[in-house]
C-alpha positions in Angstrom: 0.0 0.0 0.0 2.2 2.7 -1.3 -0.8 5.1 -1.2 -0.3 5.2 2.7 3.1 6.6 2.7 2.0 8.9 0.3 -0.2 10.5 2.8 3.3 11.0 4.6 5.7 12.2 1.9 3.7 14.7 0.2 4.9 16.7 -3.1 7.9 18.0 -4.1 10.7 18.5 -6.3 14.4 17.1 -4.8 14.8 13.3 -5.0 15.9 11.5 -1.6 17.6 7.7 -2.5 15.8 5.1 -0.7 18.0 1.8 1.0 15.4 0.0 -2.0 16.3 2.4 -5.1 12.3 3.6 -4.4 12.6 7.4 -5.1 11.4 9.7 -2.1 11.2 13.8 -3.1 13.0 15.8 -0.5 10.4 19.6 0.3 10.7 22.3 -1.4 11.4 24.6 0.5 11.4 28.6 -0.4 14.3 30.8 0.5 16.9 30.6 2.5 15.7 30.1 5.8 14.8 26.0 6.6 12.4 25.2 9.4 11.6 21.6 10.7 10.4 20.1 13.5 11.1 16.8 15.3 8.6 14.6 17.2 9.2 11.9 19.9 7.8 8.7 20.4 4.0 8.1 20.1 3.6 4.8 20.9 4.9 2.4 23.7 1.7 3.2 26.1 0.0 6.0 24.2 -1.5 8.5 26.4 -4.7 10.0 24.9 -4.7 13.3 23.2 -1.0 14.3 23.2 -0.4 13.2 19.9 -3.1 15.4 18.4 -2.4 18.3 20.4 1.2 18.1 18.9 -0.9 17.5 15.3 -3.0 21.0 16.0 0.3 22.8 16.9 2.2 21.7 14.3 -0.1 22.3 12.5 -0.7 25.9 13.0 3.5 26.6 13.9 3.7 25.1 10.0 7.2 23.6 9.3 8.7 23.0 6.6 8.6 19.0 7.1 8.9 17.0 10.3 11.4 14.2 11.1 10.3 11.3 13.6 12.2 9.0 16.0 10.2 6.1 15.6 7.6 4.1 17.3 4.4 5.5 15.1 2.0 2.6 15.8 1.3 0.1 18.3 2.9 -2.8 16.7 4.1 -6.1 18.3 1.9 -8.2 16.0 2.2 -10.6 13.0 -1.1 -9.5 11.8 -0.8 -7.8 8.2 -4.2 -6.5 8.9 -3.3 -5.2 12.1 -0.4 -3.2 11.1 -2.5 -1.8 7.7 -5.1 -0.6 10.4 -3.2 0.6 12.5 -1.0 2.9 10.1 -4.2 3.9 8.3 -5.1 5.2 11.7 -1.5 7.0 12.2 -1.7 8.8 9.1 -5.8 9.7 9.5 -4.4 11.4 12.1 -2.3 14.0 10.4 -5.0 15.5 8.1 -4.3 18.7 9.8 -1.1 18.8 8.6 0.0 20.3 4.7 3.6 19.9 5.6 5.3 16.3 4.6 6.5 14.2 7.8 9.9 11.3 7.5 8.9 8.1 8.8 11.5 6.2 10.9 11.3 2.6 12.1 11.2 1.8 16.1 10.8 -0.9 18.0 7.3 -0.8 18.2 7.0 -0.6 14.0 9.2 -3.3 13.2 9.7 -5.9 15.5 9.5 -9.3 14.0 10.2 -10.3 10.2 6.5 -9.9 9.4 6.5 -6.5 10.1 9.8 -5.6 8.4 8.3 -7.3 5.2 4.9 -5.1 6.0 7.1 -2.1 6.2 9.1 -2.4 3.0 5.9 -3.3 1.1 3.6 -0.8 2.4 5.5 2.2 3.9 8.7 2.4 2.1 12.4 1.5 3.0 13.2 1.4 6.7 16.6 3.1 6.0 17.0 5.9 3.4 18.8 9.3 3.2 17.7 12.8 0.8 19.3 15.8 0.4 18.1 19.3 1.2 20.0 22.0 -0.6 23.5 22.0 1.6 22.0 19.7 4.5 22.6 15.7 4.5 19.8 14.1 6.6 20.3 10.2 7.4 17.2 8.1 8.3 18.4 4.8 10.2 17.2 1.4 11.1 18.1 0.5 15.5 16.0 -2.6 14.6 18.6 -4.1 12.0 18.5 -8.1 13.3 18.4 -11.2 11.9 15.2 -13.2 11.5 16.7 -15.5 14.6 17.4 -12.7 16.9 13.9 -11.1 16.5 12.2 -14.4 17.1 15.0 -14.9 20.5 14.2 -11.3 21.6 10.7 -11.5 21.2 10.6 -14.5 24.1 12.8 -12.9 26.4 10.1 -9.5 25.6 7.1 -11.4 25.6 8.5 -13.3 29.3 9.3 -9.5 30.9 6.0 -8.4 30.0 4.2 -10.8 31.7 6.3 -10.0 34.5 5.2 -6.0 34.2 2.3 -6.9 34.4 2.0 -9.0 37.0 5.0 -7.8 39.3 5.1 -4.0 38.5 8.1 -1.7 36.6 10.6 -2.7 39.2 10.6 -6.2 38.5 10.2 -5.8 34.8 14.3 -3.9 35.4 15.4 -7.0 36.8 14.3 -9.4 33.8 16.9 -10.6 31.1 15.0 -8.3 28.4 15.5 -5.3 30.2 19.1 -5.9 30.7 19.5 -6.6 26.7 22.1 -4.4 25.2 19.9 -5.0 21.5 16.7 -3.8 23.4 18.6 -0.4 25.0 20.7 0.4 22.0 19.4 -1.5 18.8 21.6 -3.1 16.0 23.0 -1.8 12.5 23.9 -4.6 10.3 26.9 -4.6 7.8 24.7 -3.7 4.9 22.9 -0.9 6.6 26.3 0.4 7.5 28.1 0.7 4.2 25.1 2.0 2.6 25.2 5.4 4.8 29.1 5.2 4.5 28.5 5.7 0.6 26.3 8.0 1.0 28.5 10.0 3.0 31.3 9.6 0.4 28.8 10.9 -2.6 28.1 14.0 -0.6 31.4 15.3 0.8 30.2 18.8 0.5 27.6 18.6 2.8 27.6 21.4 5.2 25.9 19.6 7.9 24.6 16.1 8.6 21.5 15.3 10.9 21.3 11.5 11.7 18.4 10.2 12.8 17.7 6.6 14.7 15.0 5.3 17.4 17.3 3.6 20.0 20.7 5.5 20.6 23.3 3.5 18.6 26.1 5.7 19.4 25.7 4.4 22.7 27.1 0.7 22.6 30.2 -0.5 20.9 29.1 -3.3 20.0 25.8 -1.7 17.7 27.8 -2.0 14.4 27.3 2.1 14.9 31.2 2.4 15.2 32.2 2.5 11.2 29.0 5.4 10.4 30.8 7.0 13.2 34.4 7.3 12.3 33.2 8.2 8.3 31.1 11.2 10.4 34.1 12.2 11.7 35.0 14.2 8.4 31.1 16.3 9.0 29.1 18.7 11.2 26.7 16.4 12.5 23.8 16.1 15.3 22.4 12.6 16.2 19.0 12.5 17.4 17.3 9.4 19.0 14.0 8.6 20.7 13.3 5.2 22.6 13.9 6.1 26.2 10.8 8.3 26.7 12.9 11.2 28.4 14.9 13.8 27.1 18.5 14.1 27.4 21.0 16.2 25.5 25.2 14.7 25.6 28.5 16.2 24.0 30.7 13.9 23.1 33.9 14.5 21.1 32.5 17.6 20.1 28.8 16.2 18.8 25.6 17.2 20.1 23.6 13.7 21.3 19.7 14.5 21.3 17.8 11.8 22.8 14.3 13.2 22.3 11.2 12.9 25.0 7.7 11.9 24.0 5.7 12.7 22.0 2.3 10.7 23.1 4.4 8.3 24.7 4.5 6.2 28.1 6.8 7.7 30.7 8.2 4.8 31.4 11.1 3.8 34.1 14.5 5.9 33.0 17.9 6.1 33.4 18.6 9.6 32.2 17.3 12.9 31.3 13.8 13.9 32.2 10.2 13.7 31.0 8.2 15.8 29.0 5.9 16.0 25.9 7.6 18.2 23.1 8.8 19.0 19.7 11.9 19.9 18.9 12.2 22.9 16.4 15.2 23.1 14.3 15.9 26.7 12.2 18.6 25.9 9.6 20.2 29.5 8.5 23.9 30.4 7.3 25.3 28.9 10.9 24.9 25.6 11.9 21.4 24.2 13.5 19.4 26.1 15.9 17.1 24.6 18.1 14.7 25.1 21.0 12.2 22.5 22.3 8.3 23.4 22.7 6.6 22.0 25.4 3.2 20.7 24.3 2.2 21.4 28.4 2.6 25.2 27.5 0.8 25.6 23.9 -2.5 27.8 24.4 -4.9 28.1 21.3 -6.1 31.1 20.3 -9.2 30.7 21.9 -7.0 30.8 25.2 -7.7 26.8 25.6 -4.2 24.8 26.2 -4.0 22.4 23.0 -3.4 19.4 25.4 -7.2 20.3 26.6 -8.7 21.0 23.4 -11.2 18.6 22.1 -10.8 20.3 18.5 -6.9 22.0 18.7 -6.9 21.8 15.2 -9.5 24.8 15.2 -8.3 26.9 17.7 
């Protein structure tokens, strides 16, 4: 169902190469001054109505595009039918917007071989790069495992949530799963790796790079992360990730390290940075990157009605 990911990548005139050779178009974008926004994750224990208050604002702040971290449905099925619904309810739910928004794979969109297959046939490629005039913008895949290691890792999930639920968020720490360096910081596979290394390669000139993943990669020597890395080494960069459900912001050698908060999300148990409902808004001028995060907790309508309260934000 391509149509569905063309509710999501709306019109426009720069090509972006796809991991599949499928052709994605970059926005146009007028002038000099670039604006997009990043959201957090939606799913993984969606609390009602912050999604769509982040819909109404975005919606009215109007970006040029928007760039996700992952975890856009529900997931954790083999159903085909289940997914299709529940990405046809994802994208009903940004009618509001006339903006295109990047899809990124979590955990919670791909984690079992039936869903990666679901993905590549009905949204698009799970990892994929475009180009936006000077500015290099990687899209990549945390959830890069073998058919074997999905199946392993969905036991070990499947055994730690019975034990959330019947023992609480303490004793859910304590389980094998939660101690899983795959589930914290994800996997890149060899193939996924040299494919970004070329891409960095054809676009030497790029004045800055934004890479984008759902569990923080850069994190773990042992991701497959390392070799991306060291060919990043030669760029400007920023790394953004989602996954933890609180937001934390690290230097290291020099590199700005977003993890982003929620965006809908679950707060669930952390181990850094704190909690909070947001979008990140990213100005791209003739320095590098500027940013500042909007709290959804603090958006007011113009009616004077907070968008988090709003039955109809949209209209406000």
């Amino acid at each position: 169902m391509k149509r569905l990911l063309n509710l999501l990548i709306l019109a426009l005139s720069i090509d972006a190469l796809a991991a599949d050779d499928i052709r994605f178009t970059a926005p146009a974008v007028e002038g000099g001054l670039v604006r997009f926004a990043i959201i957090g994750d939606l799913t993984g224990g969606e609390r009602e109505g912050v999604f769509d208050a982040a819909v109404a604002a975005l919606a009215q702040l109007n970006p040029d595009f928007v760039l996700s971290v992952g975890d856009l449905i529900e997931g954790g099925t083999e159903d085909v039918a289940q997914m299709e619904r529940e990405w046809a309810a994802f994208t009903d739910r940004l009618t509001p917007l006339n903006m295109p928004l990047y899809p990124l794979v979590g955990n919670h969109d791909i984690s079992n071989m039936a869903m990666r297959e679901w993905w590549e046939g009905s949204v698009g490629p799970r990892y994929y790069h475009f180009r936006l005039g000077d500015y290099l913008f990687l899209m990549l895949d945390s959830e890069d495992f073998s058919g074997q290691r999905f199946a392993e890792i969905k036991q070990l999930r499947n055994d730690a949530v019975a034990v959330y639920k019947s023992q609480g968020p303490e004793a859910f720490l304590a389980t094998d799963y939660s101690r899983l360096d795959e589930r914290k910081f994800g996997v890149m596979g060899r193939a996924q790796s040299d494919y970004f290394i070329q891409v960095l390669d054809k676009n030497q000139d790029a004045y800055w790079v934004f890479v984008l993943m759902h569990k923080p990669l850069w994190d773990s020597a042992s991701s497959g992360y390392a070799d991306l890395e060291q060919a990043l080494g030669n760029f400007s960069y920023s790394v953004f990730n989602g996954h933890e459900h609180s937001y934390n912001r690290e230097v290291r050698a020099g590199v700005e390290h977003i993890q982003m908060g929620t965006t809908g999300g679950e707060f669930t148990p952390k181990t850094r940075g704190e909690y909070m409902d947001h979008i990140l808004w990213v100005t791209l001028g003739r320095g590098g990157p500027d940013m500042v995060n909007i709290k959804l907790e603090g958006l007011v309508g113009r009616a004077g009605v907070p968008l988090l309260d709003a039955a109809d934000g949209a209209s406000d």
